[in-house]
Each structure stands twice: as C-alpha cells, then as structure tokens.
C-alpha positions as CSV (number, residue, x, y, z in Angstrom):
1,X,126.6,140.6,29.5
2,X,128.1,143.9,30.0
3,X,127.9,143.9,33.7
4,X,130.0,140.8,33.7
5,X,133.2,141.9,32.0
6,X,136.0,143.5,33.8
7,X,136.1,147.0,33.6
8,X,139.1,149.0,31.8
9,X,139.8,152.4,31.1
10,X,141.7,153.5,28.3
11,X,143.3,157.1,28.7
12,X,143.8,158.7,24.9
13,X,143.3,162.0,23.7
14,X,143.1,160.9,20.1
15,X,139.7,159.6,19.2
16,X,140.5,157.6,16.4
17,X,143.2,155.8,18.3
18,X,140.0,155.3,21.5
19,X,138.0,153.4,19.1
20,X,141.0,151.6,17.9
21,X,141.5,150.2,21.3
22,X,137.7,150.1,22.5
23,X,137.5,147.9,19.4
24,X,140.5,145.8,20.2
25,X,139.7,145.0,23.3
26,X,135.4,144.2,23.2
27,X,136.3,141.6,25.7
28,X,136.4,144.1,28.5
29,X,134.2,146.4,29.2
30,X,135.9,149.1,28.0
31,X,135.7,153.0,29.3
32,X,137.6,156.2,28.0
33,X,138.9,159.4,28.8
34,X,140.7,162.2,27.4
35,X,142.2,164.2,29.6
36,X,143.4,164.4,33.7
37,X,139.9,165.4,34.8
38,X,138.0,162.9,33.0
39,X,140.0,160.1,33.7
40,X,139.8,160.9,37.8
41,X,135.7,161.0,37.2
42,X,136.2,157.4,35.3
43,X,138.6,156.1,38.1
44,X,136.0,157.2,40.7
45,X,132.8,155.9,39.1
46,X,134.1,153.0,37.5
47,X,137.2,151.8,39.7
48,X,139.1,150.3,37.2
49,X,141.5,147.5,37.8
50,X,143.6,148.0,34.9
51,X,144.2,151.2,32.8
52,X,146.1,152.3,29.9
53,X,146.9,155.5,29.7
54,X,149.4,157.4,27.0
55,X,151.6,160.0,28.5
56,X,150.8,163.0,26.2
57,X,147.6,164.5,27.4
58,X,146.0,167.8,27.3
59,X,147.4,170.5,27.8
60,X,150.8,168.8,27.1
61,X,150.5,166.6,24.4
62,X,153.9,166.6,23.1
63,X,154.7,165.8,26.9
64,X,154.5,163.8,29.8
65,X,154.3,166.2,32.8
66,X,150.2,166.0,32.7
67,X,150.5,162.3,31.9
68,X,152.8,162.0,34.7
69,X,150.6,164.2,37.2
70,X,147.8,161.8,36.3
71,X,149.3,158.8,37.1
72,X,150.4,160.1,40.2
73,X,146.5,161.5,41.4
74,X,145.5,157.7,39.9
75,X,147.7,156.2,42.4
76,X,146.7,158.1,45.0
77,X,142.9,157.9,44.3
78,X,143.7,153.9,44.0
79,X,146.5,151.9,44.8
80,X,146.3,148.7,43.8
81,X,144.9,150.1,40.5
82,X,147.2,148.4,37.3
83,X,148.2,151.4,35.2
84,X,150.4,150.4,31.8
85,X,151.7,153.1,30.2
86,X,151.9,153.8,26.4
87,X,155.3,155.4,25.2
88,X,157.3,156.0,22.3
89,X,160.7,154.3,21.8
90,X,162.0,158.4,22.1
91,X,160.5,158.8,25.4
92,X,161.8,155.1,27.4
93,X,163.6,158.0,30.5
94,X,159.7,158.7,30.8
95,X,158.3,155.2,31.2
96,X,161.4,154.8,33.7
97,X,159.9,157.4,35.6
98,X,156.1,156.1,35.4
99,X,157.6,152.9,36.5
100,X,159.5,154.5,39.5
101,X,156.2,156.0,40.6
102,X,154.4,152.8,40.7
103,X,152.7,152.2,37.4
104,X,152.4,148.5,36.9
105,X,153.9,148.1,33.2
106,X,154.6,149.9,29.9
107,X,154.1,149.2,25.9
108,X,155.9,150.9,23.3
109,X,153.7,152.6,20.6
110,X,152.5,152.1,18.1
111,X,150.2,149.3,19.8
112,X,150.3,146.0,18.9
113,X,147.1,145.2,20.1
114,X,148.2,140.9,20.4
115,X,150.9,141.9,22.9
116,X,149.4,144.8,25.1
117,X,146.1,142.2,25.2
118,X,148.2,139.6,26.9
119,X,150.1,142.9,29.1
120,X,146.4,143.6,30.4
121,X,145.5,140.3,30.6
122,X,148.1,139.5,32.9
123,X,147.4,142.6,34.9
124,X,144.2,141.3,35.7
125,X,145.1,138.6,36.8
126,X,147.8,139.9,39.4
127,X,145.0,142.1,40.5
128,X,142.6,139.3,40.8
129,X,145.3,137.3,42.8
130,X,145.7,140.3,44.8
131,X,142.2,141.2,46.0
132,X,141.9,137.3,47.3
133,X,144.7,137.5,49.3
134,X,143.3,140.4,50.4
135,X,139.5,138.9,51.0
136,X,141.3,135.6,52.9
137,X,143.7,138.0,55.3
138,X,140.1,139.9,56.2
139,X,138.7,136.8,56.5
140,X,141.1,135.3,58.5
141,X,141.9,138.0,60.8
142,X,139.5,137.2,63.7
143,X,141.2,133.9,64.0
144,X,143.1,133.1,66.6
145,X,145.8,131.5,64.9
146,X,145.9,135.1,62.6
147,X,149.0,136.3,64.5
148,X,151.5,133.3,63.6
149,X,153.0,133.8,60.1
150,X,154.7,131.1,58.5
151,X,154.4,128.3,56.3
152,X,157.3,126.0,57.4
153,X,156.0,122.8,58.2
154,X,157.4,123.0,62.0
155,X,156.0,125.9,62.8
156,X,152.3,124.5,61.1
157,X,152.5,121.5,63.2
158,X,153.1,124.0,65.9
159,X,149.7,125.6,65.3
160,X,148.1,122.0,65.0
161,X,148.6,121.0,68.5
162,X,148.0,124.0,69.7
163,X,144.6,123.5,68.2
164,X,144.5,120.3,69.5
165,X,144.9,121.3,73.1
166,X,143.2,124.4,73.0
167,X,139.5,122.6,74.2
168,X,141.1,120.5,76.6
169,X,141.8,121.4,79.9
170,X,145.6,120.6,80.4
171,X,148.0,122.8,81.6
172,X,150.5,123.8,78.4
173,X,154.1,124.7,78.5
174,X,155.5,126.3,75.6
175,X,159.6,126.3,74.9
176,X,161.3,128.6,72.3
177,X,164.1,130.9,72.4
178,X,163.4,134.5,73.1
179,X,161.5,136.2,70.2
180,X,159.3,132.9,69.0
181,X,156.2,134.6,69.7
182,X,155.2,132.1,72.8
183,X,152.8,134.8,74.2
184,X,151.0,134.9,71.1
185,X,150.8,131.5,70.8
186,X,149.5,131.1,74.5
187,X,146.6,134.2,73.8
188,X,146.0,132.0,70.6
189,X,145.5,128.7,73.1
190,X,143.1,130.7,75.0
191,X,141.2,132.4,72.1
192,X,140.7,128.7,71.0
193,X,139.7,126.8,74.3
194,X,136.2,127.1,76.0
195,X,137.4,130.0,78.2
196,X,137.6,132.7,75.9
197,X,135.4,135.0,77.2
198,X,136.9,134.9,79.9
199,X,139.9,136.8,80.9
200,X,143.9,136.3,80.4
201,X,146.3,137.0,82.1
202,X,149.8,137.3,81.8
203,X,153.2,137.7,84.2
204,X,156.4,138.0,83.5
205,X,158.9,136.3,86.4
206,X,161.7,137.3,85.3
207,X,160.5,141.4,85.0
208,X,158.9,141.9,88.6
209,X,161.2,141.9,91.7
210,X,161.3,138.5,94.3
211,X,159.6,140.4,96.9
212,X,156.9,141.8,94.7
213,X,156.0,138.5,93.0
214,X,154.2,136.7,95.7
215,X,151.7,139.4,96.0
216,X,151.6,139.9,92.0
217,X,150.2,136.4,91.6
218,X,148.0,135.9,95.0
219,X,147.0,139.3,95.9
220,X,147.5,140.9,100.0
221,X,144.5,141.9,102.3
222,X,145.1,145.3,103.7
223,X,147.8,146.0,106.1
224,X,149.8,143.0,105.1
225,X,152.7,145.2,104.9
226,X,153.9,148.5,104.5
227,X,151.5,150.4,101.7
228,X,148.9,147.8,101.7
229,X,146.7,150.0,102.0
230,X,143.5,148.0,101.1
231,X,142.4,144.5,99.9
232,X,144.0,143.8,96.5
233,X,143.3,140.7,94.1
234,X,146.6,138.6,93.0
235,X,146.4,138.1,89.3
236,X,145.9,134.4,89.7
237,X,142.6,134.9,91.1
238,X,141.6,137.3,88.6
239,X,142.2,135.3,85.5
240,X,139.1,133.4,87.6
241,X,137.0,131.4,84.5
242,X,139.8,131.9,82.0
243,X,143.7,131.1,81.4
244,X,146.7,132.7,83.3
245,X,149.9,132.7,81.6
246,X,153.2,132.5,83.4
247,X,156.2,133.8,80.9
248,X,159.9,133.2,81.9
249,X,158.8,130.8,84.5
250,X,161.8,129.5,84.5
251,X,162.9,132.4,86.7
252,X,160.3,131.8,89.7
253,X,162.1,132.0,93.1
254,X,162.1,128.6,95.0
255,X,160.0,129.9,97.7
256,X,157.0,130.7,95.1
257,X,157.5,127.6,93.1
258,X,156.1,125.9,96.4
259,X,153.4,128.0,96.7
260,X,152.7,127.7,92.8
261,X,152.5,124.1,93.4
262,X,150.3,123.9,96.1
263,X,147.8,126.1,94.0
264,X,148.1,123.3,90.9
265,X,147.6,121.0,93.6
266,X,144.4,122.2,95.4
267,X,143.3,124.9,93.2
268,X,142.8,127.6,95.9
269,X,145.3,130.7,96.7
270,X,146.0,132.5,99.8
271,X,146.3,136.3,99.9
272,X,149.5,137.7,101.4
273,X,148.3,138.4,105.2
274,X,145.1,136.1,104.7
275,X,144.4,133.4,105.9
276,X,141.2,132.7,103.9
277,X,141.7,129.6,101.3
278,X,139.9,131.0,97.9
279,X,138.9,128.8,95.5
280,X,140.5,129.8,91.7
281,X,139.2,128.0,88.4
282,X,142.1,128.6,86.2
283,X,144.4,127.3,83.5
284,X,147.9,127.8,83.5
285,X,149.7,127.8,80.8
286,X,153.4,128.7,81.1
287,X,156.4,129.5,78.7
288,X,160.3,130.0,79.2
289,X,163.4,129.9,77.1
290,X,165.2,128.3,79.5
291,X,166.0,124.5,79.1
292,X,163.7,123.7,82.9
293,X,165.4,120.1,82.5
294,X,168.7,121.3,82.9
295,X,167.3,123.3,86.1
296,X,165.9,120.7,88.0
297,X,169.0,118.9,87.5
298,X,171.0,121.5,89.3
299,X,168.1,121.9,91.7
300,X,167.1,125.7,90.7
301,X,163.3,124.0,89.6
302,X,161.9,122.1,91.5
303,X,161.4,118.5,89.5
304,X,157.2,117.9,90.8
305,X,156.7,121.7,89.7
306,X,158.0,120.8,86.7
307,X,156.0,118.1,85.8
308,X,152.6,119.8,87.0
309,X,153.4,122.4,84.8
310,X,154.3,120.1,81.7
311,X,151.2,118.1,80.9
312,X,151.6,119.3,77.7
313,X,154.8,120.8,76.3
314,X,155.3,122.7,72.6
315,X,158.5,124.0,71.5
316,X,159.0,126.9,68.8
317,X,161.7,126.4,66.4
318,X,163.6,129.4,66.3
319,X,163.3,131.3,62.9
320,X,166.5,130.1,61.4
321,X,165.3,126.6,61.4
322,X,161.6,127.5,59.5
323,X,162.2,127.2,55.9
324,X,161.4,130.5,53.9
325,X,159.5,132.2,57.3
326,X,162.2,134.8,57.1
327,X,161.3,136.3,53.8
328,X,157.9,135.8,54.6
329,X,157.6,137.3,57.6
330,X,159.8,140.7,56.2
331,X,157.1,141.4,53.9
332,X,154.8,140.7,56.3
333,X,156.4,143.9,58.8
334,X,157.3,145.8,55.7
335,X,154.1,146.2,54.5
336,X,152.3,146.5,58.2
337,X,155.6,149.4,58.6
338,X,154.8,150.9,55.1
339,X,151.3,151.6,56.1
340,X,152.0,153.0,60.0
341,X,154.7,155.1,58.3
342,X,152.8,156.7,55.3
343,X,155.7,154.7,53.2
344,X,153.6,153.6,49.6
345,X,155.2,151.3,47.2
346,X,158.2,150.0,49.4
347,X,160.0,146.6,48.0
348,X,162.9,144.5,48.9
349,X,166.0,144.7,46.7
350,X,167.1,141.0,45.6
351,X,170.1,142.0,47.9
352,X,167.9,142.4,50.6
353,X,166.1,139.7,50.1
354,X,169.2,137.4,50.0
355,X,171.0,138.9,53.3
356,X,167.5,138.6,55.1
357,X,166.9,134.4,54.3
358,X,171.5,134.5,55.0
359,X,171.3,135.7,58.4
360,X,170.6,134.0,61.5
361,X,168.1,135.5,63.1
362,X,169.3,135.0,67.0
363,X,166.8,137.5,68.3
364,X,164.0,135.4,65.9
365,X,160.7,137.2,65.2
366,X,161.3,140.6,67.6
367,X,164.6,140.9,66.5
368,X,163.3,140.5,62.9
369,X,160.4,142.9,63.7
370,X,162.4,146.0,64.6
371,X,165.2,145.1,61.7
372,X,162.2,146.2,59.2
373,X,161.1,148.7,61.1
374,X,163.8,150.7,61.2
375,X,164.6,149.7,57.4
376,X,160.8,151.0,56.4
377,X,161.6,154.0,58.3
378,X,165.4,155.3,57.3
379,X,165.3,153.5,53.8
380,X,165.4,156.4,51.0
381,X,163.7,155.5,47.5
382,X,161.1,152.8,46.9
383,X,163.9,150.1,47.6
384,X,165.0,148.4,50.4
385,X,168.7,148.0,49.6
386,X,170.5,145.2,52.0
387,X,172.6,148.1,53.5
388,X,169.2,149.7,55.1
389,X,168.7,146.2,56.6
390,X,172.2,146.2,58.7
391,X,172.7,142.7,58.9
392,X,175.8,140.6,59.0
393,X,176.7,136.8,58.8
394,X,175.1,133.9,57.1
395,X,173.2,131.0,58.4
396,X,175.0,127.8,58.5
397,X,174.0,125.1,56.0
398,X,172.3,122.0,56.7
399,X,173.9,118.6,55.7
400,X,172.3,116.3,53.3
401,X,171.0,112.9,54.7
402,X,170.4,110.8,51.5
403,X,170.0,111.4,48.1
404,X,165.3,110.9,48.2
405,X,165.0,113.5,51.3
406,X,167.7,115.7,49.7
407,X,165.7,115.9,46.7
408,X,162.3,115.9,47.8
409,X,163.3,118.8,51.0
410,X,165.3,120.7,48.3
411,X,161.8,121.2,45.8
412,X,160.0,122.0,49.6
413,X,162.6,124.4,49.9
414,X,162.7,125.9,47.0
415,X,159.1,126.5,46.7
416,X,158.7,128.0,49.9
417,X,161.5,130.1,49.3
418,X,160.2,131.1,46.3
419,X,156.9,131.9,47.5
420,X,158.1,133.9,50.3
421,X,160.6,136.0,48.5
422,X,157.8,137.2,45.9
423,X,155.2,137.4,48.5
424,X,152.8,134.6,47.3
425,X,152.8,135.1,44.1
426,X,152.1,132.3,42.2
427,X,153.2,133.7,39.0
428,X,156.2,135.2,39.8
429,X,156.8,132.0,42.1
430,X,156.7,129.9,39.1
431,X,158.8,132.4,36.5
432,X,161.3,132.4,39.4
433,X,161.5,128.0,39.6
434,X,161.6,128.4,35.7
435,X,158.5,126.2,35.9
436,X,154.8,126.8,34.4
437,X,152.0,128.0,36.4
438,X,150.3,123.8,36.1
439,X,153.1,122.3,37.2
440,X,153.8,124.9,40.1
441,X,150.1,123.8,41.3
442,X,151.0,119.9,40.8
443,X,153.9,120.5,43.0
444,X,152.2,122.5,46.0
445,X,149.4,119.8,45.8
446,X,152.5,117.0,46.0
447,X,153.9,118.6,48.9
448,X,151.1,119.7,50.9
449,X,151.6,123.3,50.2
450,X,148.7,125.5,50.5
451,X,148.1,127.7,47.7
452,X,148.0,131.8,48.8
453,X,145.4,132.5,45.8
C-alpha cells in the first residue's frame, strides 16, 4: 500500500513535532529530515513532490539563513518540487522572502493540521496537473502540428484543413499577414502528406535578386553565364519526391511567373543554358501576404498563375483576431526564453498580462516572439512588469451582434482568456471566472474546449 501513496517530506528538527506531522498526515507516505544535508539525501532518493520544511534548522535554529539556503539547494536540485514553508506570525518578512525565491506556499505555526492538509493537498494536485502538461507537450512534440500554439477556434480550424489537405496532392496557398507562421504551417503540410521523407524546400521571392531567381528555382548547366562554373541543380528539381514551398510569391517577376506556370503545367523544368526538358515530381505549396486578387487586377500576377497556384487556399488570422492566443503564446516564449537564458522562476505581472491581450500585435507571432525575448532578457526580478514589455496602444473592440452570440462568445472568451492568462491552469482558471472547478469542466465540454490537464 505504501508504494502507492504520494511521497512527502517533512523538514523538522524537533522530533516530537516529526511524529506530530508523520501522524497527521498517514495518508502520504511520509519521509523526514532534520537538517540541510539530510533533507538534500531525502530530495535525491525520494524526489518529493511536496515538502514542508520549517525555517529554523540546525545550526540556526532561532533563524532562517539555513532554512533559507535549503530551500534554495531544494530548488535547484528540483524545480518543480512544491515547498510550503512553516513560519511564525514574528517572522512573515521571512516567508516573503521564501516566497520571492520560489517556494510554492507558507503556513503560520503552530500547525493546524486541517488547513496545511488541504495547503498540501492542493499542492499535489498543481503538481499532478503540471507533470501532464508536461507528459502531453513530450508527447506531442514529434507532431507536425506541435509548432502552431493556440486555442482560438480560427486558428484550430486552420490546423484542420491543413490536415485535411496534407494527403492529397493539391497545390496549397496559404494567406496571412507577415508574422502568422505560414512557413510553419507549410513544413507542417509536408510533415503530414505522403512525402515526408522526402525533402522541402523553401524560397523566398521577395529576398533573392530578379536576375538570380530564375537560376535559384531551375538550376544553370555550366557556362550559362559568367561564374557558372559547373552544372548546378535549381531548387525546384531538388525538392524531387517531396514539397517546394514558394514564400512571398506574390513578388515573382512576370517573366518567371511564365516559366513557373509552364512547370505546373507540364511538370518538367529547364536549366538556365539547357535545353534538356527534366521531369520534376513535386508539390508546391506557396504563401504571401499580399492580397494576389488585387494583383491580377492591376495585371502584376498573372490571373492562370493564380489559379494553378490556388487549388487550395488557407488564410491565417492575424493574432489580434485569435481570442486569448496572445497571452498564450507569451508564456509559451517566456518560458522557451527563460530556459535559453538561465532565467528560473520568471512570471507575468497582471500589468503585463493586461498590455499584452490590449495591444495589437501588427507584426503578429515574430513580432510577439522577439517582444518576450527581449523582456525575458532585460527584465530585473522574477516579474515581468508591463514596462519591460514596451508596448503601446490597445486593440479595438469588437461590436456585439445580438444579445445569444454576445453571450455565448463572451463565456468562450472569457474562458480562453482565462486559461491563457494563468497558463492552463484549471484551478486558477476557475478561481479567476469565480466559478468551481465542476462547472468550469461543464463549460469547456459545452463549448468544445479542450481541457490542458
């Protein structure tokens, strides 16, 4: 039976006060320790979730520096470990302190052994909630899909077709403003479709000079001009098997969008100074910010190009318009930014949190990207204050249609929101609606919204 119960280690340098708690709490399995050395063996051996640990210990029992120093080698040994720390009403400016160094909660002594039973109860559940978020991020990182963040319906849907299409064979093009992420959705689209193992390959039109770009995508035998010094392959014929990708191809010069169109046309490619027709089995999948409508219009895209190109077309909303991605998504980078940068224990200010889901994002994911990088890196403290964050403005507010959809999108809202500001926590999702942990379940089934534990 033993083996089943969650571990917890008590840190206590009185041994009648040990039994006290060992006795108190026979539904864990319960370990001790007296002292800094001890308790490091027990985290080790043991590894804890939760501990409770008094701030006196030995050599400094009428202290907290050892009690401190503990906590801190805890932390370091294991992170995610739950520490609650036991303090007199005299010493609060040291729980403060425990607090500011991580440690999850603190009780006041003497113990009521009700309330800290429900304090460590609660911590073990956090922790549990924690270590499957954990197990489905692991589990899901091989997918393909693992690089788009979000949980705004749009964007999901977004991800649906995309899954759709994948095993098909039609040529995709994907709108969005700059910043969207349509490269990753396009690897994703490839990752997904029968040629995976094969290779992708990706261009940018708008980044590689006119006269460059013809030999970019079709390749040049030696001699075709100055510097050609030997037989190259254009990357059109590499991608051979898999998927090429053509971003910004909205800035393709006229001349190439012929070419480009006789190779959707008859599938083979002609080097630059060749005359040799060269079969290419490829899939193109293209991508632009541009509106191409507009350009055909005004004759700068050429209107058959267009629709060879646009079997299938998927559009990004831009990050503004996906409801509670923004918060989402900055604890998303802070977290990836807290662990490139040795930064432990970083969190949003409710400031912070506020200005990002205010502001409009008009650079969208990169621009949202570098925002918490640079906030991760020159942010002093454990806080990230909305100064650190340097954004201005507000996002404009939608306009209510009737009184059903205003009521029934406010509740999506709000839950999103709520789940994205405190990270998927369902708990403090729920404290934060002023709604019970039952109902917040009832609602994310109502609404389709998948549960993060």
């Amino acid at each position: 039976m033993t083996q089943t119960k969650q571990k917890l280690l008590i840190i206590e340098d009185d041994p009648g006060l040990q039994k006290q708690l060992k006795w108190s709490f026979d539904a864990y399995d319960v370990v001790v320790a007296g002292d800094r050395e001890s308790a490091l063996a027990q985290i080790r051996r043991h590894e804890p979730a939760v501990v409770t640990m008094d701030l006196g210990l030995p050599p400094d029992p009428d202290g907290s520096t050892e009690g401190l120093a503990t906590l801190q080698q805890i932390l370091a040994l294991a992170p995610d470990t739950r520490v609650i720390v036991l303090t007199g009403n005299q010493e609060r400016g040291n729980a403060v302190k425990a607090i500011a160094m991580g440690a999850y909660d603190f009780h006041q002594k003497p113990c009521d052994p009700e309330v800290l039973g429900l304090v460590i109860e609660r911590a073990f559940f956090l922790n549990a909630l924690q270590q499957e978020n954990r197990r489905m991020q692991q589990s899901q990182a091989d997918s393909p899909m693992s690089g788009v963040i979000s949980r705004d319906a749009g964007m999901l849907k977004v991800c649906r077709n995309i899954e759709k299409v994948a095993p098909t064979s039609a040529s995709v093009m994907i709108l969005g403003e700059s910043g969207t992420g349509k490269e990753v959705l396009a690897r994703a689209l490839h990752a997904l479709s029968p040629r995976a193992s094969n290779r992708f390959m990706a261009i940018n039109c708008a980044a590689i000079p006119e006269n460059l770009l013809e030999s970019e995508l079709f390749g040049y035998e030696k001699g075709a001009f100055t510097g050609a010094a030997k037989q190259t392959k254009g990357k059109v014929e590499l991608a051979h098997g898999g998927t090429f990708f053509l971003d910004e191809v909205g800035d393709l010069p006229m001349a190439l969008q012929a070419k480009l169109l006789r190779f959707l046309q008859e599938r083979v490619v002609e080097r630059v100074g060749g005359h040799e027709e060269i079969p290419v089995d490829v899939r193109i999948v293209c991508a632009t910010h541009q509106k191409l409508k507009d350009l055909t219009a005004t004759g700068r895209f050429r209107e058959d190009l267009y629709y060879r190109l646009s079997e299938i077309v998927v559009t990004i909303p831009p990050l503004r318009d996906r409801v509670g991605d923004a918060a989402l998504l900055a604890h998303h980078f802070k977290n990836k930014f807290s662990a490139q940068e040795s930064r432990s224990a970083l969190h949003f200010s409710n400031e912070a949190i506020g200005a990002i889901e205010a502001y409009g994002w008009p650079g969208n994911v990169r621009e949202m990207e570098n925002c918490i990088k640079r906030a991760v890196i020159m942010t002093d403290g454990q806080y990230i204050a909305a100064d650190d964050l340097g954004l201005n403005g507000a996002a404009p507010e939608e306009e209510p249609l009737n009184l059903r959809q205003v009521r029934d999108e406010a509740e999506y809202k709000a839950i999103v929101k709520a789940l994205a500001r405190v990270d998927g926590n369902i708990v403090k999702a729920s404290e934060l609606l002023g709604i019970s942990r039952p109902t917040m379940y009832d609602l994310l089934g109502r609404h389709g919204i998948k549960s993060p534990g």
